[in-house]
Structures are given as structure tokens and as C-alpha cells.
C-alpha positions as CSV (number, residue, x, y, z in Angstrom):
1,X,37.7,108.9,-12.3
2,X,36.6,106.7,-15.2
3,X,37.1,107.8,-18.7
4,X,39.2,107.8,-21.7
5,X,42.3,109.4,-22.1
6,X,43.1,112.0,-25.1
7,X,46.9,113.2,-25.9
8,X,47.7,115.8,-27.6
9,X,50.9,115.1,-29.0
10,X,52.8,118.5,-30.4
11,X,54.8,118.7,-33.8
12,X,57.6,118.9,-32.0
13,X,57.8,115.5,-30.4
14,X,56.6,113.8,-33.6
15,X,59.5,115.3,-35.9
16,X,61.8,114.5,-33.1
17,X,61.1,110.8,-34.0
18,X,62.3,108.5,-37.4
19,X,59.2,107.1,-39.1
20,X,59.2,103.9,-37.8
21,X,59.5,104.8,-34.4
22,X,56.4,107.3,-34.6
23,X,54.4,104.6,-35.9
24,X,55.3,102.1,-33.2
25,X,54.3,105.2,-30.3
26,X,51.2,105.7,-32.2
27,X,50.3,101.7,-32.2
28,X,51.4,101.4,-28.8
29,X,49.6,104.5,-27.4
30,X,46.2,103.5,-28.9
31,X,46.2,99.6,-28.0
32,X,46.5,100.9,-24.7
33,X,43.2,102.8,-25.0
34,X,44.3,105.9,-25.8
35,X,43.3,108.6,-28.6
36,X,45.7,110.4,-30.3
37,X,45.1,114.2,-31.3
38,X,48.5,114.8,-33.7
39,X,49.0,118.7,-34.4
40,X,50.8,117.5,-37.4
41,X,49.1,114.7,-38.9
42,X,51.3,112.1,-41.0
43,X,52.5,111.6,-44.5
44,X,50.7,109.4,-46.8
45,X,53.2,106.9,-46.4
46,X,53.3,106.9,-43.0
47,X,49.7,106.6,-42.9
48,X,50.0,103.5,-45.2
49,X,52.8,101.7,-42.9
50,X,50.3,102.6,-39.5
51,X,47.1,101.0,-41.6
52,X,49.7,98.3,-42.7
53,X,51.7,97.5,-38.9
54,X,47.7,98.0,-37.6
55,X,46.0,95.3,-39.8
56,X,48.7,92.5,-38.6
57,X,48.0,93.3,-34.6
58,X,43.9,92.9,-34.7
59,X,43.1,90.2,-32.4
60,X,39.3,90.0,-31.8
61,X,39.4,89.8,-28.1
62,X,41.9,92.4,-27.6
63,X,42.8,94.7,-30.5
64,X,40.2,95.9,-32.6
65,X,42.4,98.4,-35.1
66,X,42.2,101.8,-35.6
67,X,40.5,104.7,-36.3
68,X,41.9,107.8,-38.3
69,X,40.6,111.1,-39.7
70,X,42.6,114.1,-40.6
71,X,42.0,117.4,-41.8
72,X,42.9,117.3,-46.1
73,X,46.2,118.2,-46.4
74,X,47.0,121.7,-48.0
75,X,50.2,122.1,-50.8
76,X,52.3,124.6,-49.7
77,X,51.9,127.9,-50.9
78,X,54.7,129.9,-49.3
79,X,56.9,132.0,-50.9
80,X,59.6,129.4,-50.9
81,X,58.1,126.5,-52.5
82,X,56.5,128.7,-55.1
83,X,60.0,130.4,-56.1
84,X,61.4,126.7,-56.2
85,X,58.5,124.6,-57.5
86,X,58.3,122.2,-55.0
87,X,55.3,120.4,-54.3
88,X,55.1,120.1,-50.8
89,X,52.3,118.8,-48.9
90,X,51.3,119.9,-44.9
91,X,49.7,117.7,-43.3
92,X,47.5,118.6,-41.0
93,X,45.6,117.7,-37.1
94,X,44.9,114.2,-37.2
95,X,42.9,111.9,-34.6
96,X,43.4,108.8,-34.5
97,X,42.1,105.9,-31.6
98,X,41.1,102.6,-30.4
99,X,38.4,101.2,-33.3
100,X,35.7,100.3,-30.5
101,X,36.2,103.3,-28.9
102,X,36.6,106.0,-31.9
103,X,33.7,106.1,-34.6
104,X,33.6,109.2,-37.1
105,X,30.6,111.1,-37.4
106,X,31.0,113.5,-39.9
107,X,34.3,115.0,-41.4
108,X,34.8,118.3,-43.9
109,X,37.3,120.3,-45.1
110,X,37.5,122.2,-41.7
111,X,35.9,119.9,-38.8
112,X,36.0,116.4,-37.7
113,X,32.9,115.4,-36.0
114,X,34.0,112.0,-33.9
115,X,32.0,110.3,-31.0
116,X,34.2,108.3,-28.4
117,X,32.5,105.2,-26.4
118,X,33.5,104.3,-23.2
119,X,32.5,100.4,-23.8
């Protein structure tokens, strides 16, 4: 069967991982074709170090880069971090995939419209 292949890669693995080492699966999962649906989308600096890590790997015949949408991220309004002040941010689902392969349609606050090629 001929087609792309989507992960859905859980929290759970992702938090199980240091920064650097998520950033090298992600890198390595979509140069081999693949997109990336992360329940937990990343931090802004881990976002900066992917787009960073990304940009030195393009190779016109073989890499093209990346794609990436998420959802905004939300502050968190529990209980917790309102009694204590602290200004946490979730992140939230993230796509990310092969540039060629991955364009964005349309994104808001609650959908990401994406169309994926099979070129």
C-alpha cells in the first residue's frame, strides 16, 4: 500500500525524553517521511532549537525542512498556579512533517487545516 505515514506520538513518550533527544526523534522521524501528530506540542524553545537543528540539514535534493502548526498555547489556569503565581504555559497538539509533503491550509484558535502530498 502506498501512502504516507502519520504518528501519533503520546505525552508520555515525549516527557520521557531530555530536550535534545526529542528534537533529534522529531528530525529523524520526519526526514524519513513521516508526520508527526504530538499530543503535547513543544516549548518555545524547543521549537526554536527544531527550526534551528532543521535549517542546517536542508539539502535541496533530499531534505526540504519542515513544517509545523500547533494549536496556541493556553497559561495555566488551575488552581495551583493561580494560588502560586506561576505563569505556566501548555502547550498544546502540534503537527509537524516533511516541507514537500506538509503544506498548512488554514489554522485557528481550535483547528489546523493541513493538506499532505504524496509527491
Amino acid at each position: 500500500m502506498q501512502g504516507i505515514q502519520m504518528d501519533l506520538v503520546s505525552e508520555d513518550r515525549l516527557a520521557k525524553m531530555p530536550p535534545v533527544e526529542k528534537i533529534r526523534f522529531i528530525i529523524d522521524e520526519v526526514k524519513s517521511g513521516k508526520i508527526l501528530v504530538l499530543e503535547k506540542g513543544l516549548t518555545p524553545e524547543e521549537e526554536a532549537t527544531l527550526i534551528e537543528m532543521t535549517m542546517t540539514q536542508i539539502q535541496p535534493d533530499d531534505f526540504a525542512g519542515i513544517e509545523m502548526e500547533s494549536y496556541p498555547s493556553q497559561p495555566d489556569s488551575s488552581l495551583i498556579g493561580k494560588l502560586f503565581k506561576k505563569n505556566v504555559v501548555r502547550t498544546r497538539l502540534t503537527v509537524i512533517g516533511p516541507a514537500n509533503k506538509l503544506k498548512t491550509l488554514k489554522k485557528d484558535r481550535d483547528m489546523i487545516s493541513a493538506l499532505v502530498s504524496n509527491k
